[in-house]
N, C-alpha and C positions, 0 to 999 in steps of 0.2 A: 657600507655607508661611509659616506667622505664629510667631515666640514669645511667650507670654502668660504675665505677671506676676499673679500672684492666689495669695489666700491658702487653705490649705485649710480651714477654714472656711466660705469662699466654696463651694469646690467641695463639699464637704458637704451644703450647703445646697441648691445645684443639685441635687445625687440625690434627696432629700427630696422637691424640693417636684414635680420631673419624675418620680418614684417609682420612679427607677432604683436597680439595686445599685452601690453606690460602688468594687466590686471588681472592673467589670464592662471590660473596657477599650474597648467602645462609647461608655462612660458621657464617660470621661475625652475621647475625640475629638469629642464629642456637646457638652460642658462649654468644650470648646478653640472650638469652631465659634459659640457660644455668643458667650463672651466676645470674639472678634473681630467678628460682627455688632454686638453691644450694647453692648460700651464697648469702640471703639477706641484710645482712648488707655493700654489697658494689655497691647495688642499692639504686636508689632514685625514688617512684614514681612521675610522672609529670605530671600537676602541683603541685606542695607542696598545702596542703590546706592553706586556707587565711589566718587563723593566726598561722599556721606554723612557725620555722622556714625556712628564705631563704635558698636556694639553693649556693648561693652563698659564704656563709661562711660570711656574713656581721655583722651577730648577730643579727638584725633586723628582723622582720615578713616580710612574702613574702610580704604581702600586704602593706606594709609599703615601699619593696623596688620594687624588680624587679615585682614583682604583680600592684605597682600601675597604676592606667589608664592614668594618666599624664604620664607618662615614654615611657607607649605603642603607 
């Protein structure tokens, strides 16, 4: 599982030019798979490993923050 950063704009643009309905929720997983293959620098796979940095932009290790099992 990846999360991917993109504007919608971008994904817009993907329905368009692949001549999908932008309402279509193939579209969006089709869009998602996409932007992982083609630019991976604006995915994230999930979960980050343990001593990763977070997800979150905290600056911390996942497992230090959103990782740890007191949290969960």
């Amino acid at each position: 599982m990846h999360i991917v950063s993109v504007t919608l704009t971008a994904y817009e643009e993907f329905a368009v030019r692949e001549g999908r309905d932008a309402d279509h929720p193939d579209t969006r997983r089709e869009f998602s798979r996409h932007v992982v293959r083609a630019h991976p620098d604006e995915s994230l796979a999930w979960p980050p490993p343990r001593n990763g940095p977070c997800w979150c932009d905290s600056g911390r290790k996942y497992k230090k923050c959103c990782g740890a099992p007191a949290r969960n």
